[in-house]
NUVOMI-916020 format. One record per atom (N, C-alpha, C, O): y, x, z; residue in one letter. Coordinates in steps of 0.001 Angstrom, whole numbers, padded with zeros to 6 digits, always signed. Atoms other than C-alpha are relative to their C-alpha. Layout:
! NUVOMI-916020
YXZa
...
//
This chain:
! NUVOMI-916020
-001188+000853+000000x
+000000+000000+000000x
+001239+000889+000000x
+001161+001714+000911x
-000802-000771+000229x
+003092+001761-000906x
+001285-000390+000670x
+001209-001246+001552x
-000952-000412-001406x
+006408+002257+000894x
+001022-000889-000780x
+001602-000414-001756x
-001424+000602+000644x
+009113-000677-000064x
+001029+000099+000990x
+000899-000004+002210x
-001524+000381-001037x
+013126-000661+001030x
+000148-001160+000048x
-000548-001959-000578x
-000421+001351+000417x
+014490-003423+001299x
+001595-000310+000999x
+001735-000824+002109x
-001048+000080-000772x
+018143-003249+002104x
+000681-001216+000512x
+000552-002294-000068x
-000672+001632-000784x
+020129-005974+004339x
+001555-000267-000635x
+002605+000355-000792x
-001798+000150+000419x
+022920-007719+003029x
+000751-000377+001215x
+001930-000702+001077x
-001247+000175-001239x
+024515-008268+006362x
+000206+001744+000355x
+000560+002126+001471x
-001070-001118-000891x
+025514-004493+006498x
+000976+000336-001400x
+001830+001222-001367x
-000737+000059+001747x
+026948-005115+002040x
+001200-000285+000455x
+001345-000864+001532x
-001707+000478+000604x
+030863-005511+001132x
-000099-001722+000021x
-000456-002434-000917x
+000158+001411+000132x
+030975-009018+002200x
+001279-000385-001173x
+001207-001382-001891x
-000918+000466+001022x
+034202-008998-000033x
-000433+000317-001309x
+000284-000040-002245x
+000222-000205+001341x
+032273-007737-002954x
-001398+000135-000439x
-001667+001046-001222x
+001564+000086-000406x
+028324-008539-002549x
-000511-000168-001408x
-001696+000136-001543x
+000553+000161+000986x
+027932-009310-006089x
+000157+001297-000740x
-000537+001271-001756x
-000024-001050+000369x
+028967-005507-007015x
-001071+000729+000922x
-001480+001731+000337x
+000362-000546-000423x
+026906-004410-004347x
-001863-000473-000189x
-002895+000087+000178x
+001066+000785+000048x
+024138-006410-005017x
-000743+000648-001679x
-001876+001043-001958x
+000467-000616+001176x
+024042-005274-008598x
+000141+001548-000181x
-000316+002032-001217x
+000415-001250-000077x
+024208-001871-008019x
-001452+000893+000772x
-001945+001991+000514x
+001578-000160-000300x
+020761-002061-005746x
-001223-000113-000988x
-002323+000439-001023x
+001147+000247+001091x
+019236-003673-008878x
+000172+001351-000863x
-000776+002044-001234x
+000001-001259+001347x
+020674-000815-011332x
-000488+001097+000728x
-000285+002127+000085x
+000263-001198-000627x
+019321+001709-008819x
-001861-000145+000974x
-002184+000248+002095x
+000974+000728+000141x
+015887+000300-008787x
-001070-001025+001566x
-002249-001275+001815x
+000231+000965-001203x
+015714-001907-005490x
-000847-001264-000700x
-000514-001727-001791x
+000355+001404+000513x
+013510-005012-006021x
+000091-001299+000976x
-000133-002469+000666x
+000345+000759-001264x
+013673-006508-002425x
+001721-000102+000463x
+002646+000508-000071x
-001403+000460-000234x
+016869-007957-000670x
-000281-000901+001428x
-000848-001977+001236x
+000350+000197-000828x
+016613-008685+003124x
+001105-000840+000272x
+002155-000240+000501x
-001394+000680-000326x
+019145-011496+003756x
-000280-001077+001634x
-001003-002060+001797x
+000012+000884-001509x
+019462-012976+007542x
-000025-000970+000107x
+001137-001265-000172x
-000939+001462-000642x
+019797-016459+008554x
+000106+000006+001438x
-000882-000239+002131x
-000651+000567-001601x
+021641-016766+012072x
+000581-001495+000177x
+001097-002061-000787x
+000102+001392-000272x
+022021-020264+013756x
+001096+000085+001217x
+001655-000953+001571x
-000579-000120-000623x
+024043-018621+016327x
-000102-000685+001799x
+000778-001041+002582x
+000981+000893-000689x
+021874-020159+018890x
-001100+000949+000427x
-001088+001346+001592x
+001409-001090-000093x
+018721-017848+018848x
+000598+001051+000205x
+000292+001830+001109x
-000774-001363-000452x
+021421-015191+018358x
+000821-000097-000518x
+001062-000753-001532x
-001786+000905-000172x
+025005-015143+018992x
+000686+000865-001285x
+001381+001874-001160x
-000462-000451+001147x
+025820-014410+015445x
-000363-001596-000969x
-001168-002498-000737x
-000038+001122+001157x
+026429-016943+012271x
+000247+000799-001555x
+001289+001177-002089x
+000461-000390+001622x
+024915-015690+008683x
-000942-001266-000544x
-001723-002208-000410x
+000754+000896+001636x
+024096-016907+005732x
-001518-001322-000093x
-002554-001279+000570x
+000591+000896-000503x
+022292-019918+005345x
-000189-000897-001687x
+000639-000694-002576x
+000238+000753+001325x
+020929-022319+002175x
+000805+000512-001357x
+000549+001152-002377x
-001341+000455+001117x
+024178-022916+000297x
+000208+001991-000464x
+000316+002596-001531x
-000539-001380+000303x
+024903-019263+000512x
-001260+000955-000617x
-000871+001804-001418x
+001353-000501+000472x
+021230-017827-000383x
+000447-000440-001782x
+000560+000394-002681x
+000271+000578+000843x
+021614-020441-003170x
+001236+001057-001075x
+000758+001551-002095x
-000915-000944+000558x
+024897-018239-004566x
-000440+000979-000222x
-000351+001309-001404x
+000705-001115-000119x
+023062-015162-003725x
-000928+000143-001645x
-000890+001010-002517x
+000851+000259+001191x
+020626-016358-006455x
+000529-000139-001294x
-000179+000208-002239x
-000277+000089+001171x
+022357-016956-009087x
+001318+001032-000456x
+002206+000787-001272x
-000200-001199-000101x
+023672-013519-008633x
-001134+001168-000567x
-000940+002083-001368x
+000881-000783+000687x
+020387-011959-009151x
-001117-001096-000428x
-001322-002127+000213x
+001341+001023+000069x
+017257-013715-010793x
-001113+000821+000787x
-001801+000449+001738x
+001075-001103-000365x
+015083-010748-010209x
-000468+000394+001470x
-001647+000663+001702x
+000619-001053-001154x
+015140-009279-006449x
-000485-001343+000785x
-000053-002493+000866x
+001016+000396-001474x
+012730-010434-003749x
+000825-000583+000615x
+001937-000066+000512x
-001321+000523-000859x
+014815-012665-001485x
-001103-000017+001327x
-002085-000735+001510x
+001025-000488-001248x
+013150-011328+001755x
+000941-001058+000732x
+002105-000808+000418x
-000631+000916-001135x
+014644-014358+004457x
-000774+000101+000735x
-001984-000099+000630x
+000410-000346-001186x
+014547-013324+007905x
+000656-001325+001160x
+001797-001193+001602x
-000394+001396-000887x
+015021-016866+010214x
+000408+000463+000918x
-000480+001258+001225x
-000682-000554-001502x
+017044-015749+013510x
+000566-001356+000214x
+001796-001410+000196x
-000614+000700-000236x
+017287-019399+014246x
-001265-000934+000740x
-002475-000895+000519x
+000889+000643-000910x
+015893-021796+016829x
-000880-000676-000907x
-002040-000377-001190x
+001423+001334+000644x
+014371-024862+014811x
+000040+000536-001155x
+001015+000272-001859x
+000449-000857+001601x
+012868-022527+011517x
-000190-001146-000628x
+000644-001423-001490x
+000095+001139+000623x
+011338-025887+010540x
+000516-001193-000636x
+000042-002122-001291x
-001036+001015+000748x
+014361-027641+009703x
+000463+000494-001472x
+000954-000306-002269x
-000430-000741+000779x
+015055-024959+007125x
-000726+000597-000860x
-000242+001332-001721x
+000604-000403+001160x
+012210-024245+005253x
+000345-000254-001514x
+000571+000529-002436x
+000088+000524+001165x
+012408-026981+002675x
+001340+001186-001149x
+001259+001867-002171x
-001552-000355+000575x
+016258-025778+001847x
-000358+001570-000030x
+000366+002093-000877x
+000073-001785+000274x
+015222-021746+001977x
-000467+000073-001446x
+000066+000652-002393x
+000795-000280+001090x
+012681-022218-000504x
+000729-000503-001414x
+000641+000186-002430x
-000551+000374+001321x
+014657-024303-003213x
+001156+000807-000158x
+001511+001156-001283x
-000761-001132+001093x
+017499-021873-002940x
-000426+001308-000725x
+000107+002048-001552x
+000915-001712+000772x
+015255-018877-003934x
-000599+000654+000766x
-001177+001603+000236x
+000886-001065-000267x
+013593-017294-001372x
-001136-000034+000163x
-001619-001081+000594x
+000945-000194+000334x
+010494-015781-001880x
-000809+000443+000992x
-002016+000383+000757x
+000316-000254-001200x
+009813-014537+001646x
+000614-000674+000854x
+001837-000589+000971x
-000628+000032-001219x
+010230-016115+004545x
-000544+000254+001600x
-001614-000124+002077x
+000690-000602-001597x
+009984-014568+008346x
+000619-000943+000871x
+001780-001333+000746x
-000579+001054-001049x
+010146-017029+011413x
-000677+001219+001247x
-001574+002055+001355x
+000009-000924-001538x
+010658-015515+015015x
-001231-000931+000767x
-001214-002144+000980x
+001204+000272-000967x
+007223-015788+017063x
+000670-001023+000878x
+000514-002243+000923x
-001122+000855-001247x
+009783-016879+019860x
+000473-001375-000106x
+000837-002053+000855x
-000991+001150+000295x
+011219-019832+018070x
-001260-001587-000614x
-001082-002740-001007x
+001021+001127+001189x
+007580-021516+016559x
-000849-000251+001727x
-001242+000629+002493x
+000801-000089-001052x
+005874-023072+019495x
-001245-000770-001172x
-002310-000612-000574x
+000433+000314+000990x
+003993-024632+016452x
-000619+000833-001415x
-000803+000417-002559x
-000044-000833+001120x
+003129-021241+014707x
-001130+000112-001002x
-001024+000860-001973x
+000808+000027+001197x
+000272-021781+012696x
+000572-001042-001101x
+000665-000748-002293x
-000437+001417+000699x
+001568-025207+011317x
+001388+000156-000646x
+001831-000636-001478x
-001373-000366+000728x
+005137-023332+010505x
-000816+001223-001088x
-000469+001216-002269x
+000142-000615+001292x
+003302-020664+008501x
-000533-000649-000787x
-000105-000517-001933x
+000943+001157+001039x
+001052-023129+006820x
+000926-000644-000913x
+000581-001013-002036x
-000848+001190+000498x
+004359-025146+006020x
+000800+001085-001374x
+001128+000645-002476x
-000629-000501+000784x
+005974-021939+004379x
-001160+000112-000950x
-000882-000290-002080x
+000838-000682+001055x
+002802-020723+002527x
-000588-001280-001084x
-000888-001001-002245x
+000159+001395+000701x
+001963-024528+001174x
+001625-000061-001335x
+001638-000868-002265x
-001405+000171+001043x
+005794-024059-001030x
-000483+001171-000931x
+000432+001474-001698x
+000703-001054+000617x
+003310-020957-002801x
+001160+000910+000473x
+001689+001420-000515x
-000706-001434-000195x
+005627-018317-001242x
-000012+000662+001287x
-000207+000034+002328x
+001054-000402-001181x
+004790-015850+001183x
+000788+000397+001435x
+001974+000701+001308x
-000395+000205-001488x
+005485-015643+005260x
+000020+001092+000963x
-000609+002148+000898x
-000059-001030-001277x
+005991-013729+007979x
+000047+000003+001220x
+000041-001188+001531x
-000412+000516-001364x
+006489-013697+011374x
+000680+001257+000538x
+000207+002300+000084x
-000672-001278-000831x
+008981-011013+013727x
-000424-000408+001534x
-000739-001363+002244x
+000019-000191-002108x
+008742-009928+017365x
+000944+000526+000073x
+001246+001423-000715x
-001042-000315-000746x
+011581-009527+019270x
-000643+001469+000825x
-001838+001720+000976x
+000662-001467-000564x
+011301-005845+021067x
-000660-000269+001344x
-001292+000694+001777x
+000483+000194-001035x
+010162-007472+024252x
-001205-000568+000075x
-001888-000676+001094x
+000698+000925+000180x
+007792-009616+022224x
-001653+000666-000425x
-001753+001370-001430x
+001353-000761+000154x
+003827-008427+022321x
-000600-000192-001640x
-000214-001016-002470x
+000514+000325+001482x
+001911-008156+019086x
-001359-001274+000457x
-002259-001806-000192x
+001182+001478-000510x
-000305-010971+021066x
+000393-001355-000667x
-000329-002349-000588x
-000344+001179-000102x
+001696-013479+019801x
-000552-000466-001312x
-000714-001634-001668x
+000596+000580+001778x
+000235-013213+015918x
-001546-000111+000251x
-002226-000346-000748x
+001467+000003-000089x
-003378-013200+017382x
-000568-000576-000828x
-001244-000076-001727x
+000808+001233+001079x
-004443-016722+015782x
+000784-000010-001169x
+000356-001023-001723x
-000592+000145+001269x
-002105-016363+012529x
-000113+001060-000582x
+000399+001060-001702x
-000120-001351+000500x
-002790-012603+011908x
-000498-000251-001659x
+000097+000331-002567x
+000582-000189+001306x
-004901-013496+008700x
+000648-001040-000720x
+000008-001198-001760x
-001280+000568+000603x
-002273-015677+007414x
+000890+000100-000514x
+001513-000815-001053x
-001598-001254-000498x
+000536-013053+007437x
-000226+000624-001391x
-001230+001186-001830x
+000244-001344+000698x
+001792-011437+004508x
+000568+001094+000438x
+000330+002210-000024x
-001299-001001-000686x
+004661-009646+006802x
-000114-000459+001516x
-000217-001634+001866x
-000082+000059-001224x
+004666-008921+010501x
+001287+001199+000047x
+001092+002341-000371x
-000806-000732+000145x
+008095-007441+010979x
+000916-000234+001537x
+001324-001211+002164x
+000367-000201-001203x
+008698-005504+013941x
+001884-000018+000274x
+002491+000381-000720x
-001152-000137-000327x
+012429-005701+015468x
+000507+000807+000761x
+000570+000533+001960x
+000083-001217-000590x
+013444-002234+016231x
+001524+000076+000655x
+002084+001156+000838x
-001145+000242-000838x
+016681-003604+018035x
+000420-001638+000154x
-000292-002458-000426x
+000188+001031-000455x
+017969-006693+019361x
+000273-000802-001345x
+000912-000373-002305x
-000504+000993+001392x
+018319-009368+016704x
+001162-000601+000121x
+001437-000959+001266x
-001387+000272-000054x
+021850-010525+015827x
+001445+000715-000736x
+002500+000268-001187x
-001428-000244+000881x
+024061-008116+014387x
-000336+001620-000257x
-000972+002441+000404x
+000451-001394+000449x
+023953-005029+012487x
+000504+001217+000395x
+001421+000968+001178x
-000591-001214-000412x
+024901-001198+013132x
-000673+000733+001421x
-000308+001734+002037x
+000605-000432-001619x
+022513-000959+016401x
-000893+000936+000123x
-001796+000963-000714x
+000956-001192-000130x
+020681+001783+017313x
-001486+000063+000620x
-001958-000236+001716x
+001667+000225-000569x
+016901+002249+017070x
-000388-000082+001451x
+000235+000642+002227x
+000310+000215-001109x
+015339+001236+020061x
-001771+001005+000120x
-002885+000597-000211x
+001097-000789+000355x
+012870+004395+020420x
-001763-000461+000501x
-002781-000378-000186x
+001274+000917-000113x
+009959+002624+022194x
-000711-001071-000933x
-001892-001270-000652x
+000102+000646+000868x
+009536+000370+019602x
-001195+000449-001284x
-001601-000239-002221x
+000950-000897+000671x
+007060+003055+018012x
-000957-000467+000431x
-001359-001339-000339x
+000713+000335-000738x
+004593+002395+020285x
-000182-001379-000690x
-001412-001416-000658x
+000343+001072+000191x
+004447-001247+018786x
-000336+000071-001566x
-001226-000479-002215x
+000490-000300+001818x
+004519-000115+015074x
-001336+000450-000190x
-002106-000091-000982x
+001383-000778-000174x
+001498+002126+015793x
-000744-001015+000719x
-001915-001132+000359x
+001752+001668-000911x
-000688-001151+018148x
+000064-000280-001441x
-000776+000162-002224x
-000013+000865+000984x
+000337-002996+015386x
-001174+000222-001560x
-001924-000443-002275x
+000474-000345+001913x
-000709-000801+012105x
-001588+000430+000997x
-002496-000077+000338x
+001366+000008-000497x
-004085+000098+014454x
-000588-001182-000256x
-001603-001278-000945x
+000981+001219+000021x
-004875-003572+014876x
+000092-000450-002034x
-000763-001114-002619x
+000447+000692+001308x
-004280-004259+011047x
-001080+001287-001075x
-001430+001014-002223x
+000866-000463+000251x
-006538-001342+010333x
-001341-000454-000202x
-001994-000645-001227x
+000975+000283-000121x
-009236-002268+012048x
-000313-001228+000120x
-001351-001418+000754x
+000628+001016+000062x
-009449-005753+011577x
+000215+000055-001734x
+000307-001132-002046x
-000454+000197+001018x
-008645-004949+007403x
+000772-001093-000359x
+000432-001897-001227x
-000945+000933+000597x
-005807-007037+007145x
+000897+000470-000937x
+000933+001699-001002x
-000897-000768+001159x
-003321-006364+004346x
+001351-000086+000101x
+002081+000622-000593x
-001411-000002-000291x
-000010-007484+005771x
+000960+001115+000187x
+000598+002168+000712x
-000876-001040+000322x
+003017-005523+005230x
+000483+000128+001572x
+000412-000828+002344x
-000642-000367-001477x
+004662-003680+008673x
+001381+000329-000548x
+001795+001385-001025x
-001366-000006+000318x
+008075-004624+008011x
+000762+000985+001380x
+000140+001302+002394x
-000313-000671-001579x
+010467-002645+010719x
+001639-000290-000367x
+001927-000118-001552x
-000650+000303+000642x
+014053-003739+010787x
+000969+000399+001495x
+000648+000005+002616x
-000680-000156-001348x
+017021-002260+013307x
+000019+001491-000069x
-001025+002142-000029x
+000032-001161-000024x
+018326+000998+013146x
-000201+001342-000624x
+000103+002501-000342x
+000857-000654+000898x
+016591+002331+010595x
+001462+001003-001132x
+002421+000621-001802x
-001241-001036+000338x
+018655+005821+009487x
-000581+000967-000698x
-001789+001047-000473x
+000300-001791+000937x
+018112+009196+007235x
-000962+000750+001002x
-001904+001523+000827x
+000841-001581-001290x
+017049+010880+010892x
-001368-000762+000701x
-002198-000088+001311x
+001422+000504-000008x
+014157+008527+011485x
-001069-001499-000213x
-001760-002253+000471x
+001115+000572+000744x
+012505+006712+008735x
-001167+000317-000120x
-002140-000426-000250x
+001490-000605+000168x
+009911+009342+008504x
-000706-000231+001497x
-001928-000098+001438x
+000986+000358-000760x
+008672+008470+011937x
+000004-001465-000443x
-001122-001847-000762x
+001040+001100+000272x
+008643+004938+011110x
-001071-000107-000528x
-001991-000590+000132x
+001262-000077+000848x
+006076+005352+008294x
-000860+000597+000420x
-001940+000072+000150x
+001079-000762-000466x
+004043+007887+009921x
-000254-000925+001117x
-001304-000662+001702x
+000820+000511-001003x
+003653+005395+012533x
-001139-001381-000872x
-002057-002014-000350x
+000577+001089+000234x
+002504+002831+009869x
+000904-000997-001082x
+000534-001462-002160x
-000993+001076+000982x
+005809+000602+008550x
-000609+000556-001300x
-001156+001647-001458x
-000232-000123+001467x
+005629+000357+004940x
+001100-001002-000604x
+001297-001070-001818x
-001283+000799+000714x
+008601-002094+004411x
+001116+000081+000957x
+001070-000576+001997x
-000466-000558-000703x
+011463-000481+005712x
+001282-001129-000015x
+001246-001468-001198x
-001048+000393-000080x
+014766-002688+006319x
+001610+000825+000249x
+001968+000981+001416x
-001258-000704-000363x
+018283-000804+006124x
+000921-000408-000361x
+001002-000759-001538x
-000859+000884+000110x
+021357-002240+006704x
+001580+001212-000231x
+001979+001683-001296x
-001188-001212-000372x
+024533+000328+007813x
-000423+001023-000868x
+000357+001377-001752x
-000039-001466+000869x
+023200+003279+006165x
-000218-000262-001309x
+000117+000684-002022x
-000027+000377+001134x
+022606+001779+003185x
+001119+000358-000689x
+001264+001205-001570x
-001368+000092+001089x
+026255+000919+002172x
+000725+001072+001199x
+001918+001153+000905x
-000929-000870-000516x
+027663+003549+004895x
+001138+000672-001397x
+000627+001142-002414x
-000410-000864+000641x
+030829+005018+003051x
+000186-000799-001544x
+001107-000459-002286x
-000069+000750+001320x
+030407+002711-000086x
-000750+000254-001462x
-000711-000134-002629x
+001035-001446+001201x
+027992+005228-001974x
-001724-000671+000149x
-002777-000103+000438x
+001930+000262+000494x
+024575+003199-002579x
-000518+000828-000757x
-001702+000587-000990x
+000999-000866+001179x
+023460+005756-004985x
-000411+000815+000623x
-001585+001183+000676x
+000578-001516-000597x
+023999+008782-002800x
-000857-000649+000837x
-002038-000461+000547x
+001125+000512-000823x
+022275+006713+000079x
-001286-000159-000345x
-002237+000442+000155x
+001259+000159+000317x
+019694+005592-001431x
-000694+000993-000755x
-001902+001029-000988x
+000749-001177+000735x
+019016+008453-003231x
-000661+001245+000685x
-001414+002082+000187x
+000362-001281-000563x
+018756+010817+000032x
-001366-000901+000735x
-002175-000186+001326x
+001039+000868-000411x
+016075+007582+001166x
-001068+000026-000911x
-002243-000159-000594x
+001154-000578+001448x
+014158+008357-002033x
-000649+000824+000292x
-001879+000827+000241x
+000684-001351-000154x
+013704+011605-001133x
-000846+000126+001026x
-001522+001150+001119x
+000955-000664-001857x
+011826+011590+002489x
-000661-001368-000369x
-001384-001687+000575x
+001190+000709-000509x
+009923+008353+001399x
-001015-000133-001290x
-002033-000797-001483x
+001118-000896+001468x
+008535+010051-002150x
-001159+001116+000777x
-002286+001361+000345x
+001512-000471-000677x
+006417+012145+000404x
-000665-000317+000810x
-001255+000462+001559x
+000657+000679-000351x
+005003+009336+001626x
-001435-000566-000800x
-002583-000915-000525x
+001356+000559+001329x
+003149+008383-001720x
-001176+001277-000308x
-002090+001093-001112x
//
């Protein structure tokens, strides 16, 4: 399974997302990690249907990775999926109903996920593990971008990529929070293979150079 980015548009030029957006595609990004906050689950307010739905008809092409940071996920499926996205992740925390919420996303044919909060055990995907195309680990608090890895958080990447070893599951180890030039390469060596980067991405306004020095340390991964 090979090593995808997948940069966040909550750390993009909110005044100019459609230049920034098309410069990930011309620089061969295929994935696009876009938030929804409810401001409720966490005291932040992003993007949501109407605005996905813009998003889309911005790009046809990239992955619309949707990450739910909102209490009731289930109110919001229907409306995720008809504006375009192709992934969607609901917080363990927020589904007391979690088989019957992934069932609900993976029944629209598009594929699911679930996150843990950093406090949150990998116990909580027990009964949905073989369900999962994404278990994506939250390597800082959820809510707002620029935060700094939370270094324990290794320790859960590594249970995690053990237990999907040895039970051969194929789900992707998303990792999302923090994630910088000075340590991506331990994420992957612990396991991630779908890396989330938000701040360092567009740090400075230079997606090319960025992503180009992120090229380099996760080409000797393959």
């Amino acid at each position: 399974m090979g090593i995808k980015i997948s940069p966040s548009i909550l750390g993009a030029n909110f005044c100019n997302l459609e230049k920034d957006i098309h410069s990930l595609e011309r620089h061969g990004i295929k994935s696009l990690h876009i938030d929804v906050m409810d401001g409720n689950f966490v005291p932040n307010i992003a993007f949501g249907p109407d605005q996905i739905k813009m998003l889309r008809s911005i790009s046809k092409d990239l992955e619309f990775d949707v990450h739910m940071m909102v209490k009731n996920p289930d109110m919001f499926i229907e409306a995720l999926v008809e504006a375009g996205a192709d992934t969607i992740t609901v917080h363990a925390e927020t589904c007391p109903h979690l088989y019957k919420t992934i069932y609900t996303i993976k029944s629209f044919g598009i594929k699911a996920g679930v996150s843990l909060n950093p406090a949150t055990s990998i116990e909580a995907i027990k009964h949905v593990k073989e369900m999962l195309n994404k278990v994506l680990v939250m390597t800082v608090e959820p809510g707002f971008g620029g935060q700094t890895f939370i270094p324990f958080m290794g320790h859960k990447i590594k249970e995690l990529h053990e237990l999907k070893m040895a039970k051969g599951l194929d789900f992707d180890i998303q990792v999302d929070g923090g994630i910088n030039i000075n340590n991506i390469s331990k994420v992957m060596e612990l396991g991630a293979n779908d890396i989330v980067i938000g701040s360092a991405m567009f740090e400075g306004g230079d997606i090319s150079k960025n992503l180009d020095e992120f090229n380099k340390v996760v080409s000797k991964f393959y």
